[in-house]
DSSP file (Angstrom, degrees, kcal/mol; ACC not computed):
  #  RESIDUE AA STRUCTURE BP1 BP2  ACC     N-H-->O    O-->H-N    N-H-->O    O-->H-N    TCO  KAPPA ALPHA  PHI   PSI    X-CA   Y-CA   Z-CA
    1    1 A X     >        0   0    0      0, 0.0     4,-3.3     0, 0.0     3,-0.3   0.000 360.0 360.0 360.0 -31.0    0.0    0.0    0.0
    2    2 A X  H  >  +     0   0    0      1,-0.2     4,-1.7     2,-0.2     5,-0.3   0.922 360.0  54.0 -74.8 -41.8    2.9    2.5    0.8
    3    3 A X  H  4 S+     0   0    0      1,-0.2     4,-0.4     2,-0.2    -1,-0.2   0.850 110.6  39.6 -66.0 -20.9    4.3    2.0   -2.7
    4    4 A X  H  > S+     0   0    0     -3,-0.3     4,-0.8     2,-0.2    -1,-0.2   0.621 114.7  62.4-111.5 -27.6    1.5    2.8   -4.6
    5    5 A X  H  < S+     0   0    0     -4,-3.3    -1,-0.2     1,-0.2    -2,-0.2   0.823 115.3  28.1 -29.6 -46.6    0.9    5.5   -2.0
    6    6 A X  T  < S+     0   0    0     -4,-1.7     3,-0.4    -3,-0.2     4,-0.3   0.501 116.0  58.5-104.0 -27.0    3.8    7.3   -2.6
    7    7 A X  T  4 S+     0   0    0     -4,-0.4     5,-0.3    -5,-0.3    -3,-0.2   0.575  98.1  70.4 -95.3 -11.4    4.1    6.2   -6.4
    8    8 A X  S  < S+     0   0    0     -4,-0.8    -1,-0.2     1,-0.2    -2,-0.1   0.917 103.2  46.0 -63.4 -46.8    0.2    8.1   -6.7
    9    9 A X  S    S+     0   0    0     -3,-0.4     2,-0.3    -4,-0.2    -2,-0.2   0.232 122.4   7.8 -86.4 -11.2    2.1   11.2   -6.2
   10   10 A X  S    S-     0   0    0     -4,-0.3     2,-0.6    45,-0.1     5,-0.2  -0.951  89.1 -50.4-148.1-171.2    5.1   11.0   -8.5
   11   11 A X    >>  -     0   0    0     -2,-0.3     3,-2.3     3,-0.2     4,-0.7  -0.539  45.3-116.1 -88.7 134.6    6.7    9.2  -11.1
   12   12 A X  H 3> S+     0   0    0     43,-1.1     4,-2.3    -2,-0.6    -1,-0.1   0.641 121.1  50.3  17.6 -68.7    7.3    5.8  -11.1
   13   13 A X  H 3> S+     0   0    0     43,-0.4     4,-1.4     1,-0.3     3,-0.5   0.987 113.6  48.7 -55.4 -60.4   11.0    6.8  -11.1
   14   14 A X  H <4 S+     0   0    0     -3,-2.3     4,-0.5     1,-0.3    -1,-0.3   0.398 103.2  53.9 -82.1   6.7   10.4    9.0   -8.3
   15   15 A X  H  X S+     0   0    0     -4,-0.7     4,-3.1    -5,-0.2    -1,-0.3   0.673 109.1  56.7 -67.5 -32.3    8.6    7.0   -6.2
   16   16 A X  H  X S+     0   0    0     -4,-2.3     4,-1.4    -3,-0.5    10,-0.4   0.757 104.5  44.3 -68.7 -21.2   11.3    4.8   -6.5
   17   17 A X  H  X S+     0   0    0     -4,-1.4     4,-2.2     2,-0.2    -1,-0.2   0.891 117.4  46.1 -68.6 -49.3   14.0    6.8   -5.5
   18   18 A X  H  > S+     0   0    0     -4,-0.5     4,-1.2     2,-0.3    -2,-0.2   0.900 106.4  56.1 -84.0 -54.8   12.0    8.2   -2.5
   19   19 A X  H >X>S+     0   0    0     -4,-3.1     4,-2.3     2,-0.2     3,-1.8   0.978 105.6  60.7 -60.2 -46.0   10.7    4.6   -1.3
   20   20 A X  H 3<5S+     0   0    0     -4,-1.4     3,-0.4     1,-0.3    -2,-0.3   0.977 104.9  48.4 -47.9 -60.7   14.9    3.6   -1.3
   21   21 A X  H 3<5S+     0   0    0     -4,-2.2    -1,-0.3     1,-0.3    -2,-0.2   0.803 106.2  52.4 -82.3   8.7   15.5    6.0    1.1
   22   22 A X  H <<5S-     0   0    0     -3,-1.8    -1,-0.3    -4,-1.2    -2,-0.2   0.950 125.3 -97.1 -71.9 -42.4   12.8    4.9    3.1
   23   23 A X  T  <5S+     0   0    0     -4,-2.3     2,-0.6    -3,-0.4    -3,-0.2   0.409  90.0 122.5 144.2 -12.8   14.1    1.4    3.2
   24   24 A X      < -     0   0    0     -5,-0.9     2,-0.8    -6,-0.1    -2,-0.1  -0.859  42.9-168.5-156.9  63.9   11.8    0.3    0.5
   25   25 A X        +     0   0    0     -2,-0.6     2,-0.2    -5,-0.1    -8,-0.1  -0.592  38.0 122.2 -80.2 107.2   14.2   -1.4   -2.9
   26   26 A X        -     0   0    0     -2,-0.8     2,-0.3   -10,-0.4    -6,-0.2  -0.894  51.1-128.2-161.3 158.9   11.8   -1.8   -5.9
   27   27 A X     >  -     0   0    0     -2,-0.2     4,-2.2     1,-0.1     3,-0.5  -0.554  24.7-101.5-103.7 163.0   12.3   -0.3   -9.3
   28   28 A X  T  4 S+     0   0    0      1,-0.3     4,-0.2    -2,-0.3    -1,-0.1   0.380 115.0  58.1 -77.8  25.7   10.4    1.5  -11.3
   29   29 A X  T >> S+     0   0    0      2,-0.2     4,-3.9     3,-0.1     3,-0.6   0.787 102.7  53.8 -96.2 -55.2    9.5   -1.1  -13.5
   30   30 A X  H 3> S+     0   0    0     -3,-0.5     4,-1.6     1,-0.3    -2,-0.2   0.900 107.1  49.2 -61.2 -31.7    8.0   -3.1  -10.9
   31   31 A X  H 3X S+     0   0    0     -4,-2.2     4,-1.4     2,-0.3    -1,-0.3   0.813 108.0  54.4 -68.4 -28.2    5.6   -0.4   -9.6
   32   32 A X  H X> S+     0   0    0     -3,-0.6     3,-1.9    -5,-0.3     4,-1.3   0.985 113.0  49.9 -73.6 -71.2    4.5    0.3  -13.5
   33   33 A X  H 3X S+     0   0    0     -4,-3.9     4,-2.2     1,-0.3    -2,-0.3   0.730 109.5  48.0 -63.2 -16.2    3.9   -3.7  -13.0
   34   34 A X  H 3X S+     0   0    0     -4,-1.6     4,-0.9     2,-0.2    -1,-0.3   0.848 107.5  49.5 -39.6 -54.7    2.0   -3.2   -9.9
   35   35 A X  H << S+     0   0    0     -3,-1.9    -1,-0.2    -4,-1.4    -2,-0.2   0.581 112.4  57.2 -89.0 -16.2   -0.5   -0.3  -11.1
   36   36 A X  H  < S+     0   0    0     -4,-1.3    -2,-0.2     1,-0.2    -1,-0.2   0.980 102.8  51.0 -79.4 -66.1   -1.0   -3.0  -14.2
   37   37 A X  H  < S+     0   0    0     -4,-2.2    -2,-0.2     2,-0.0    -1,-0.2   0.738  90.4 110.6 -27.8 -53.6   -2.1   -5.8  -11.7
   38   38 A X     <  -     0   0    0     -4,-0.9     2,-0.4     1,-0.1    -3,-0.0   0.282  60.3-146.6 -43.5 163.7   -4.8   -3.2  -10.0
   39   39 A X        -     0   0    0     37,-0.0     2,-0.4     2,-0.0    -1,-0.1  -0.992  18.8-143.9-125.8 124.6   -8.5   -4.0  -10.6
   40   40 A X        -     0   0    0     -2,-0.4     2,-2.1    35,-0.2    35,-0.1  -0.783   6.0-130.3-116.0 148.1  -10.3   -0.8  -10.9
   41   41 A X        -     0   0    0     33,-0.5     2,-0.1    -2,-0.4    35,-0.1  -0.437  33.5-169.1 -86.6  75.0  -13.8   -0.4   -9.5
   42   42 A X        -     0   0    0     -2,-2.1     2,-0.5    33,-0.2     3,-0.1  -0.291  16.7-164.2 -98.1 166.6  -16.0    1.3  -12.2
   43   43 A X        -     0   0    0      1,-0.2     3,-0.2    -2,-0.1    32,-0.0  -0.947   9.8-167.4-136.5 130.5  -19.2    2.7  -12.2
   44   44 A X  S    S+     0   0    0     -2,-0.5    51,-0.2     1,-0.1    -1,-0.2   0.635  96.1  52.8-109.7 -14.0  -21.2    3.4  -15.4
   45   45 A X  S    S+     0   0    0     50,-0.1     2,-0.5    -3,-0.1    -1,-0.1  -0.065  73.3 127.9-111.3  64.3  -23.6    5.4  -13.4
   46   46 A X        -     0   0    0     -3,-0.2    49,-0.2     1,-0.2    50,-0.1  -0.686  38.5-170.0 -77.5 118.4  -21.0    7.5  -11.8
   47   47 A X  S    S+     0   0    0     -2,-0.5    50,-3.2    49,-0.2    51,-0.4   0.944  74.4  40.4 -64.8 -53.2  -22.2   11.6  -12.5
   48   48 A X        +     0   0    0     48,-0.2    21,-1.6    49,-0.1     2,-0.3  -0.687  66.8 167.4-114.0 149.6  -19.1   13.3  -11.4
   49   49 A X  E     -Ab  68  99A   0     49,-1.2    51,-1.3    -2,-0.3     2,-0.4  -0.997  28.8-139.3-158.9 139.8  -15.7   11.9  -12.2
   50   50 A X  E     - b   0 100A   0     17,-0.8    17,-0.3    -2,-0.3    51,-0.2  -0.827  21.6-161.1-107.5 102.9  -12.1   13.9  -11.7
   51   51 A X  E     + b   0 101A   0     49,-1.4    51,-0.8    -2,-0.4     2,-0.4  -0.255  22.0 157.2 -90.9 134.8   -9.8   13.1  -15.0
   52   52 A X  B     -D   65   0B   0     13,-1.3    13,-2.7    49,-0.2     2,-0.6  -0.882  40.0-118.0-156.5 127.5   -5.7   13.8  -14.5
   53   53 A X        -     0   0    0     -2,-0.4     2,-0.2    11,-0.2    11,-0.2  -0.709  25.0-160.5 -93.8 136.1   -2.8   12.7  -16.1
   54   54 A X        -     0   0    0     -2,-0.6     9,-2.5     9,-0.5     2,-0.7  -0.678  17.9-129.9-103.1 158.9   -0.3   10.7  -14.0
   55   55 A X  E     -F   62   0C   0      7,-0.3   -43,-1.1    -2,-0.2     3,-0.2  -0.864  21.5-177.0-119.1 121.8    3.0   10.3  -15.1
   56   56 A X  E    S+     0   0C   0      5,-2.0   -43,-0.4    -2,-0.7     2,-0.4   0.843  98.8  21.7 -94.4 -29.9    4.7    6.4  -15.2
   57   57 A X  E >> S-F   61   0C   0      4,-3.4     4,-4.1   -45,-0.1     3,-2.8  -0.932 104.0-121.1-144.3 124.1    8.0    7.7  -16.3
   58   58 A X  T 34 S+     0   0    0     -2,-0.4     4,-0.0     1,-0.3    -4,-0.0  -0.279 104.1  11.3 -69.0 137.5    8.1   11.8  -15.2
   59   59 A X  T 34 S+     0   0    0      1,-0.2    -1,-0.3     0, 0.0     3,-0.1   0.290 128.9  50.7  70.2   5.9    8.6   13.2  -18.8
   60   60 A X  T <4 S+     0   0    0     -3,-2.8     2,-0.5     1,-0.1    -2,-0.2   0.475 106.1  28.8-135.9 -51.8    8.0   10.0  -21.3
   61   61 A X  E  <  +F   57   0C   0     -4,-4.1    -4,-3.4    19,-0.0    -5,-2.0  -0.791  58.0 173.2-160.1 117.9    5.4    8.6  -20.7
   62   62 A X  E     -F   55   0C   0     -2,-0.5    18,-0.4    -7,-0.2    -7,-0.3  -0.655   6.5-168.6-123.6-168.5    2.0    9.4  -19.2
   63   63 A X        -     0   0    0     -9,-2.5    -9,-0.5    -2,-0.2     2,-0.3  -0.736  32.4 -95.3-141.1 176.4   -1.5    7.8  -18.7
   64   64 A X  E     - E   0  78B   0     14,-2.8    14,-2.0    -2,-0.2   -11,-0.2  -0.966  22.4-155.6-117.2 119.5   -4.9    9.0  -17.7
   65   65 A X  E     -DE  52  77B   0    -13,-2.7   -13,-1.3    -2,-0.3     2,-0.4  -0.413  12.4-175.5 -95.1 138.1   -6.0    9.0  -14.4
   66   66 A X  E     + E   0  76B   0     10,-1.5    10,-2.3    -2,-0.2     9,-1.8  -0.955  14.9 172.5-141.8 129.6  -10.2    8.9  -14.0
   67   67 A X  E     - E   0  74B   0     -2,-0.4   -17,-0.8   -17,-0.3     7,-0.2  -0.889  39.3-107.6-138.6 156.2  -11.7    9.1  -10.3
   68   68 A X  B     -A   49   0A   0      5,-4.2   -19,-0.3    -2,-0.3   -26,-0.0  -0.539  18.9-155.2 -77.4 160.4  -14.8    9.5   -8.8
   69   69 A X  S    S+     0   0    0    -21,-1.6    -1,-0.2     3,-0.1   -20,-0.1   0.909  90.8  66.9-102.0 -24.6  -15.1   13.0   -7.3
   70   70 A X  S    S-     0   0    0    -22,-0.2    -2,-0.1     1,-0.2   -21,-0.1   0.943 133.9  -4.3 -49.4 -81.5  -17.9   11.7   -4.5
   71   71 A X  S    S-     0   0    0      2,-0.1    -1,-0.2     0, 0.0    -3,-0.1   0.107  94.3-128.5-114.9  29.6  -15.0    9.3   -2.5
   72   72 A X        +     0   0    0     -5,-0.1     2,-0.2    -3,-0.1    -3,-0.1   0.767  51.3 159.5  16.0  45.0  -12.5   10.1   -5.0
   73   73 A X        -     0   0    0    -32,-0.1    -5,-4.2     1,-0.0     2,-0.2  -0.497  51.5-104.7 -70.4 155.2  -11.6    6.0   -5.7
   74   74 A X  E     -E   67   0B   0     -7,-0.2   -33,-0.5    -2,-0.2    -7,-0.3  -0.572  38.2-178.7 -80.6 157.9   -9.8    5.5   -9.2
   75   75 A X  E     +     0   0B   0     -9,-1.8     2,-0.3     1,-0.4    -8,-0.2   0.210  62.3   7.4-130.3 -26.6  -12.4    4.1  -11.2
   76   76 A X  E     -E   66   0B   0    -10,-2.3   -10,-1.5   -35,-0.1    -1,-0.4  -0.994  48.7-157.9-151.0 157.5  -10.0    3.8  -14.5
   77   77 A X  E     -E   65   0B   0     -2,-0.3   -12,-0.2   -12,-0.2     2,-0.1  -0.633  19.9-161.9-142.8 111.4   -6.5    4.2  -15.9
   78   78 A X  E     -E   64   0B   0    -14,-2.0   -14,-2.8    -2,-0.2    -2,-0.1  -0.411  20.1-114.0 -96.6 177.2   -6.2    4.7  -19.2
   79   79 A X  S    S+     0   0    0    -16,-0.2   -15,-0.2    -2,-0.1   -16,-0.2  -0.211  85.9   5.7 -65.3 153.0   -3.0    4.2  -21.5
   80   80 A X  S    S-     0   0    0    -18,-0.4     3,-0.2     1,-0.1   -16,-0.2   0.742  72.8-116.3  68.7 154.7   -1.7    7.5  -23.0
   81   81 A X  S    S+     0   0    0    -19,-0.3    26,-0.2   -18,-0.2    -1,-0.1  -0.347  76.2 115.0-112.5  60.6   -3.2   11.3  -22.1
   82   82 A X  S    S-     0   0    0     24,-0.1    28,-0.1    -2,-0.1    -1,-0.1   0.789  82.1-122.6-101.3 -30.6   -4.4   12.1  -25.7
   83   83 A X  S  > S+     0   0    0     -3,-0.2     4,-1.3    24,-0.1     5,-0.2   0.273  93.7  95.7 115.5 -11.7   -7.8   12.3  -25.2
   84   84 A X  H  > S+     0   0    0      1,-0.2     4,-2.2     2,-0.2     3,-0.4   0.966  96.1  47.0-102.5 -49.8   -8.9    9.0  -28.1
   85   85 A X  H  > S+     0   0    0      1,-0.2     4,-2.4     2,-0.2     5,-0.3   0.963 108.8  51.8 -15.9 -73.4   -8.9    6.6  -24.7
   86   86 A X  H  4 S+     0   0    0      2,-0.2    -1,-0.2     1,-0.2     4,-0.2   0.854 104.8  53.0 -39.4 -45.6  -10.9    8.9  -22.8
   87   87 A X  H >X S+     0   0    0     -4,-1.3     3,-3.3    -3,-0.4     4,-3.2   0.980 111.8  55.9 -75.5 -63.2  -13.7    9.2  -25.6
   88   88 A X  H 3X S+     0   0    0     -4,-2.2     4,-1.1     1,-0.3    -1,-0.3   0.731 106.9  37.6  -4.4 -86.7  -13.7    5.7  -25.3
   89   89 A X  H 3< S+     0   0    0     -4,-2.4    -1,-0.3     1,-0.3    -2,-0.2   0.342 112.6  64.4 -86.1  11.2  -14.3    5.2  -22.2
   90   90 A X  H X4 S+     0   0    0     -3,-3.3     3,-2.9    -5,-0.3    -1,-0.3   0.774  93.7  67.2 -64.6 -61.7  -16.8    8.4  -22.3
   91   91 A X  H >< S+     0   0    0     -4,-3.2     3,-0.5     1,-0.2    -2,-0.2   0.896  95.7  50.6 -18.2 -62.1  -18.7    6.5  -24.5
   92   92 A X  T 3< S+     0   0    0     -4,-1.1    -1,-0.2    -5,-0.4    -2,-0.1   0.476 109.8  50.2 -73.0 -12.2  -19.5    4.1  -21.8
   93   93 A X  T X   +     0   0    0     -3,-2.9     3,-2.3     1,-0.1    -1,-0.2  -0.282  45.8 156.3-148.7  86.6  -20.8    6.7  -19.3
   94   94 A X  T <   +     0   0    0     -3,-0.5    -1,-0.1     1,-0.2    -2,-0.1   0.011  67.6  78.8 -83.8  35.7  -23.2    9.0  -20.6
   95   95 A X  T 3   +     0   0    0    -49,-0.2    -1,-0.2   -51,-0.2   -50,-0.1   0.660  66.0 106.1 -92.4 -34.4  -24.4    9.5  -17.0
   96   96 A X    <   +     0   0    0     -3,-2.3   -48,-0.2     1,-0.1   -49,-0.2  -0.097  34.7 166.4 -72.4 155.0  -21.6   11.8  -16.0
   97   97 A X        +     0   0    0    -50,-3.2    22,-5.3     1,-0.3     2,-0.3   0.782  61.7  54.5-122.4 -35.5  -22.5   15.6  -15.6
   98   98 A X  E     - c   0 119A   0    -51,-0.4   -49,-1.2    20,-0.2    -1,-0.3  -0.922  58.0-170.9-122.9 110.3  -19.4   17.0  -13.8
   99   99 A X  E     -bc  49 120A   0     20,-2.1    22,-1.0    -2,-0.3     2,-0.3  -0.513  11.5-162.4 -75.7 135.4  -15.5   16.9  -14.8
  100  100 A X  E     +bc  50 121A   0    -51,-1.3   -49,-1.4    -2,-0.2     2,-0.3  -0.912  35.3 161.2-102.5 116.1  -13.2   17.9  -12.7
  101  101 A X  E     -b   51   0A   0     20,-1.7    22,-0.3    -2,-0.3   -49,-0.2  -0.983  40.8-116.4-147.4 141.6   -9.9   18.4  -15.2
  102  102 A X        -     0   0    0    -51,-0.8     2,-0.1    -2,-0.3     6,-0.1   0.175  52.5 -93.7 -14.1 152.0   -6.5   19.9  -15.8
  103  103 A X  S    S+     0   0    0      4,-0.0     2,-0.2     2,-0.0    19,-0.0   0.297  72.3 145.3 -93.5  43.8   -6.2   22.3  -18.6
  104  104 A X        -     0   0    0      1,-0.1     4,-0.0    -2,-0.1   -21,-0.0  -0.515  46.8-147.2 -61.7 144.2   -5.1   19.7  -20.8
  105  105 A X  S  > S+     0   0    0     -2,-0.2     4,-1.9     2,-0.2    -1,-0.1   0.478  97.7  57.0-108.8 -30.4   -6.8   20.7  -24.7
  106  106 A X  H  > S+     0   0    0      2,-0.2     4,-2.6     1,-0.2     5,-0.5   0.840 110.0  34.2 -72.2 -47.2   -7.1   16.8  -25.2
  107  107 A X  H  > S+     0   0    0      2,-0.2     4,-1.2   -26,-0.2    -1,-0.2   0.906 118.8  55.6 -68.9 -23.7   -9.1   15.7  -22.4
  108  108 A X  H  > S+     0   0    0      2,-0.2     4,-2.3     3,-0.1    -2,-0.2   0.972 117.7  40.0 -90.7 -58.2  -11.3   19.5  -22.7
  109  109 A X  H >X S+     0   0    0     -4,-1.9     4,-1.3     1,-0.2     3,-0.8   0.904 110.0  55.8 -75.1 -38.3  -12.0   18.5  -26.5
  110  110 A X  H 3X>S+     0   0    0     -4,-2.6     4,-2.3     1,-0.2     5,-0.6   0.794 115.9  38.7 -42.2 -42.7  -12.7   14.6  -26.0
  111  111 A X  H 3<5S+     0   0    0     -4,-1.2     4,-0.5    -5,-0.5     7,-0.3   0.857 108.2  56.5 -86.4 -19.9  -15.5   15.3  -23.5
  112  112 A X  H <<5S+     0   0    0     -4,-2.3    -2,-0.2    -3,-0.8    -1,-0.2   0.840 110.8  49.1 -88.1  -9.0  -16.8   18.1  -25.2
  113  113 A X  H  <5S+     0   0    0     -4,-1.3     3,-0.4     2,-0.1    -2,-0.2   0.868 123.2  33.3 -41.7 -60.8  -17.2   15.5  -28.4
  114  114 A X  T  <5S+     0   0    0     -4,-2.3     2,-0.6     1,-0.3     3,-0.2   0.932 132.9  24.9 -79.1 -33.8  -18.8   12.9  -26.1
  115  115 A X    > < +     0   0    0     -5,-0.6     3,-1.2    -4,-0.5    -1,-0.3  -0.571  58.7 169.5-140.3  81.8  -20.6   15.0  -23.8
  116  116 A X  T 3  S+     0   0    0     -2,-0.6    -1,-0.1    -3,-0.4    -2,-0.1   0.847  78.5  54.3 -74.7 -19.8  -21.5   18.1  -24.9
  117  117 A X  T 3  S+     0   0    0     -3,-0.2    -1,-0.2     2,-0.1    -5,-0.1   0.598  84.3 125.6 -78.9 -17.6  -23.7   19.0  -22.2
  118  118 A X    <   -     0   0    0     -3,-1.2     2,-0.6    -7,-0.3   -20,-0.2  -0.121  61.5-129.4 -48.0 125.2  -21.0   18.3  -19.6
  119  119 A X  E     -c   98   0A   0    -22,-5.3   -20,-2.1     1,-0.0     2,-0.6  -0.620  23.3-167.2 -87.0 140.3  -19.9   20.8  -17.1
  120  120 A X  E     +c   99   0A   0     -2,-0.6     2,-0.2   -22,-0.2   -20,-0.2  -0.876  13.6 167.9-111.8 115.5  -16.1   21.0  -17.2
  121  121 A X  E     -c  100   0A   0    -22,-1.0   -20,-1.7    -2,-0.6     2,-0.1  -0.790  42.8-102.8-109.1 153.9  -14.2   23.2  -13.8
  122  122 A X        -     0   0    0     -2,-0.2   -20,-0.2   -22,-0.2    -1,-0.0  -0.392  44.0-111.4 -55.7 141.7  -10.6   23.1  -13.1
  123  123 A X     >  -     0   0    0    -22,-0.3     4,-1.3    -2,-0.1     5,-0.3  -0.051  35.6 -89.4 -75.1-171.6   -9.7   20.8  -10.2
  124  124 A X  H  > S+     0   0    0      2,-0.2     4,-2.7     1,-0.2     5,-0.1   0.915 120.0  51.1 -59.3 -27.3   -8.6   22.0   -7.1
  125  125 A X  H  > S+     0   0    0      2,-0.2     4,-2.3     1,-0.2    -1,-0.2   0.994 108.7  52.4 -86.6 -56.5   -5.0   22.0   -7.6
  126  126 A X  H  4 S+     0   0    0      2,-0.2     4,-0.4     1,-0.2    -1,-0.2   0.979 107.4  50.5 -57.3 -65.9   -5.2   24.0  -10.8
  127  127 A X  H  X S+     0   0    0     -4,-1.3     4,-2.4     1,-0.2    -2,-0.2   0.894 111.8  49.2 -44.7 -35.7   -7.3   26.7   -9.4
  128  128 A X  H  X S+     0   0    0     -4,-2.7     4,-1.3    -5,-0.3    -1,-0.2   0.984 111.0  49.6 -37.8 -73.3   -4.8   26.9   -6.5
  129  129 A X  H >X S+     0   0    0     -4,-2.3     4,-2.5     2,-0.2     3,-1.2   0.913 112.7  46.6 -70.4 -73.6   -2.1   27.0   -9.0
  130  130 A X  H >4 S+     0   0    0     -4,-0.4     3,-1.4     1,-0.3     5,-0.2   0.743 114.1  51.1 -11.9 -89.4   -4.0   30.0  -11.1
  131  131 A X  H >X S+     0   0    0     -4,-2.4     3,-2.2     1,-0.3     4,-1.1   0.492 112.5  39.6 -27.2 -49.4   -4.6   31.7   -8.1
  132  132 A X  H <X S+     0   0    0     -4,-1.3     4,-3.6    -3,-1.2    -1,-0.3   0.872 113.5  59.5 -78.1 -52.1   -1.2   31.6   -6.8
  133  133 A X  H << S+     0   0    0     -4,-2.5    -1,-0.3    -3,-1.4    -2,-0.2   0.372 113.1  36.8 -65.5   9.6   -0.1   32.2  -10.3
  134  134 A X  H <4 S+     0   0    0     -3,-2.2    -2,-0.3    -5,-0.2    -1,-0.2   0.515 113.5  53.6-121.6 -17.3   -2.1   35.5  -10.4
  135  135 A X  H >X S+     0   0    0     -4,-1.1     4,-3.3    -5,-0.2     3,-0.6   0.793  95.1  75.0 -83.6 -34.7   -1.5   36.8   -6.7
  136  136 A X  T 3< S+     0   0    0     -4,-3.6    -1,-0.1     1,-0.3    -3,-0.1   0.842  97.5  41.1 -69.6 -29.7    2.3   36.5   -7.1
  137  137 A X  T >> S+     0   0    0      2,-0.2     4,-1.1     1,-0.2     3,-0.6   0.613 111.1  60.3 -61.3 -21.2    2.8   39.6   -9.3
  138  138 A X  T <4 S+     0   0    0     -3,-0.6    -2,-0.2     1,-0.3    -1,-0.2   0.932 121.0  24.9 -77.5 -56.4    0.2   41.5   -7.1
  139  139 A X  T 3< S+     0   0    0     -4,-3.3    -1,-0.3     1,-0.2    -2,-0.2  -0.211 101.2  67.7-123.8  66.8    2.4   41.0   -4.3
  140  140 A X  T <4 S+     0   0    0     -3,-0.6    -1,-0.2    -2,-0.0    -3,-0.2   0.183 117.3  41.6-123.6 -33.8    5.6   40.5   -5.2
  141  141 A X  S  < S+     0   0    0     -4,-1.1    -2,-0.2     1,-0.2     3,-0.1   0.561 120.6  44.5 -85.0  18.4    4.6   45.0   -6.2
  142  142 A X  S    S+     0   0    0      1,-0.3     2,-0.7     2,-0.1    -1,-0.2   0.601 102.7  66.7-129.6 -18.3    3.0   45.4   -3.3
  143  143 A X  S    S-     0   0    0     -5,-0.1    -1,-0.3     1,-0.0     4,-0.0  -0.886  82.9-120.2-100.0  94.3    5.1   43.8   -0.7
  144  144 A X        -     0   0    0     -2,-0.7    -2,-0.1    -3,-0.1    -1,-0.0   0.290  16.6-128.4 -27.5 146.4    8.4   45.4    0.0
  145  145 A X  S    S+     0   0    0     -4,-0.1     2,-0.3    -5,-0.0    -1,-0.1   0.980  96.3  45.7 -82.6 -33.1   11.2   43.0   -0.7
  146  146 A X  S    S-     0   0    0      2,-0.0     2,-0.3     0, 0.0     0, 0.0  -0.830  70.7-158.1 -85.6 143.3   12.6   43.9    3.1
  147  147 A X        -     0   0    0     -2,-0.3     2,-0.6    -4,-0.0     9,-0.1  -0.961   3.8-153.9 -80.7 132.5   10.5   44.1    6.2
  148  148 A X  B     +G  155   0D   0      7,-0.7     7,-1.0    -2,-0.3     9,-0.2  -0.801  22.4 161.8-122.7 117.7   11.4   46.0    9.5
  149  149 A X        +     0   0    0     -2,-0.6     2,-0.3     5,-0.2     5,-0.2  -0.509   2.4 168.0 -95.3 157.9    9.9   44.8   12.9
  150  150 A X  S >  S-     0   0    0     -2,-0.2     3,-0.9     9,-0.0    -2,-0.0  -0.651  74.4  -0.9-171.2 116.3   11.5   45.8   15.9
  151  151 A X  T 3  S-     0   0    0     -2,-0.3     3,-0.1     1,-0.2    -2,-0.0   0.476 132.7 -55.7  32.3  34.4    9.4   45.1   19.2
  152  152 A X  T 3  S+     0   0    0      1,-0.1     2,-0.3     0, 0.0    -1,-0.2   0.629 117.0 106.9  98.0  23.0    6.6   43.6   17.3
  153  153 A X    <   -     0   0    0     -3,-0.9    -1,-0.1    -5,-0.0    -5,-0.0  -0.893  63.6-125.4-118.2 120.4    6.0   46.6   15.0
  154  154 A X        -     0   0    0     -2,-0.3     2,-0.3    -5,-0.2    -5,-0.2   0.101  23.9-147.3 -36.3 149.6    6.7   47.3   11.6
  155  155 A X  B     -G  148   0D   0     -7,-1.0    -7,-0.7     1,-0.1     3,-0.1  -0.956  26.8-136.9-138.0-177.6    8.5   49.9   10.6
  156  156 A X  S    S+     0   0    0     -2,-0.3     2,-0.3     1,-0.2    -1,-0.1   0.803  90.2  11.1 -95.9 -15.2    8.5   51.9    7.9
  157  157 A X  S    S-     0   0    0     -9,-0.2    -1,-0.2    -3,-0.0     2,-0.1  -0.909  92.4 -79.7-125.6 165.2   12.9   51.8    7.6
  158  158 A X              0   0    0     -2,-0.3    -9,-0.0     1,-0.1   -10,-0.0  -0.207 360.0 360.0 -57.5 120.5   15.5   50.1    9.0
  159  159 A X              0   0    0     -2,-0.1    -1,-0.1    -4,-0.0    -9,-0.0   0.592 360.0 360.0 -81.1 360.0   15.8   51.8   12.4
C-alpha cells in the first residue's frame, strides 16, 4: 500500500527513488507492474468523475488517471493522455455531468465530443495554482522586498 501511496504522487522513477530511502528497494519497473495488476472499480452510473494525467516515467510517458469525485476511488487508468482513450471510455458513461480536469486541450475536447452538455471546472489544484499564479505579481509589487519589525511593530525603515 505504501508504494503505490507514494508512487500516486510521483513518477514511477520517483517513487522509486524516495521509497529507497525509506528502506523500500523496488524499481520502477516493478511499480508500473503493480499499477498493471490493479483491478479498478468502475461505475457506469458515476455523475461526477475527476480526469488527470499521471505520469509512469516523469517526462516519457503518461497515462490518464479517472476518479470518482464523490470518494474520489480511481475508477479507470487509461493508457496515454491524448484524449482518443478517454472518448472511449466516455462512450460508456453517458451519466456523467461534472468533470473535474487539468487544462489539458485533449481531455477539454474529447469530452466536449462525447458529452457536450457536460460541465467541465478546473480541479482543485489548478485553481490553486492559477490563483497563486495570479496573486504572485500583485504581491511581489505590493510587498516590499525587506521588512522592518522591531518590538513587534513594523516599521516603515530600518531603524
Amino acid at each position: 500500500m505504501l508504494i503505490l501511496g507514494v508512487s500516486i504522487f510521483l513518477s514511477n522513477e520517483g517513487a522509486s527513488r524516495v521509497l529507497s530511502l525509506l528502506g523500500v528497494k523496488i524499481s520502477d519497473d516493478s511499480i508500473k507492474k503493480l499499477y498493471d495488476k490493479l483491478e479498478f472499480k468502475d461505475d457506469s452510473d458515476v455523475a461526477a468523475v475527476g480526469i488527470d494525467d499521471v505520469a509512469v516515467r516523469k517526462g516519457r510517458t503518461y497515462d490518464t488517471a479517472i476518479y470518482d469525485l464523490t470518494d474520489h476511488h480511481l475508477i479507470a487508468l487509461l493508457s496515454g493522455r491524448k484524449g482518443i482513450e478517454l472518448k472511449t471510455w466516455l462512450q460508456k458513461h453517458k451519466k456523467i455531468r461534472v468533470i473535474a480536469r487539468d487544462r489539458d486541450n485533449a481531455y477539454a475536447k474529447a469530452i466536449r465530443e462525447v458529452l457536450p452538455n457536460c460541465i467541465q471546472v478546473a480541479d482543485r489544484f489548478h485553481l490553486l495554482q492559477d490563483l497563486l499564479d495570479n496573486l504572485y505579481p500583485i504581491l511581489k509589487k505590493e510587498i516590499p522586498s525587506k521588512i522592518f519589525i522591531e518590538d513587534n511593530h513594523v516599521l516603515k525603515k530600518e531603524s
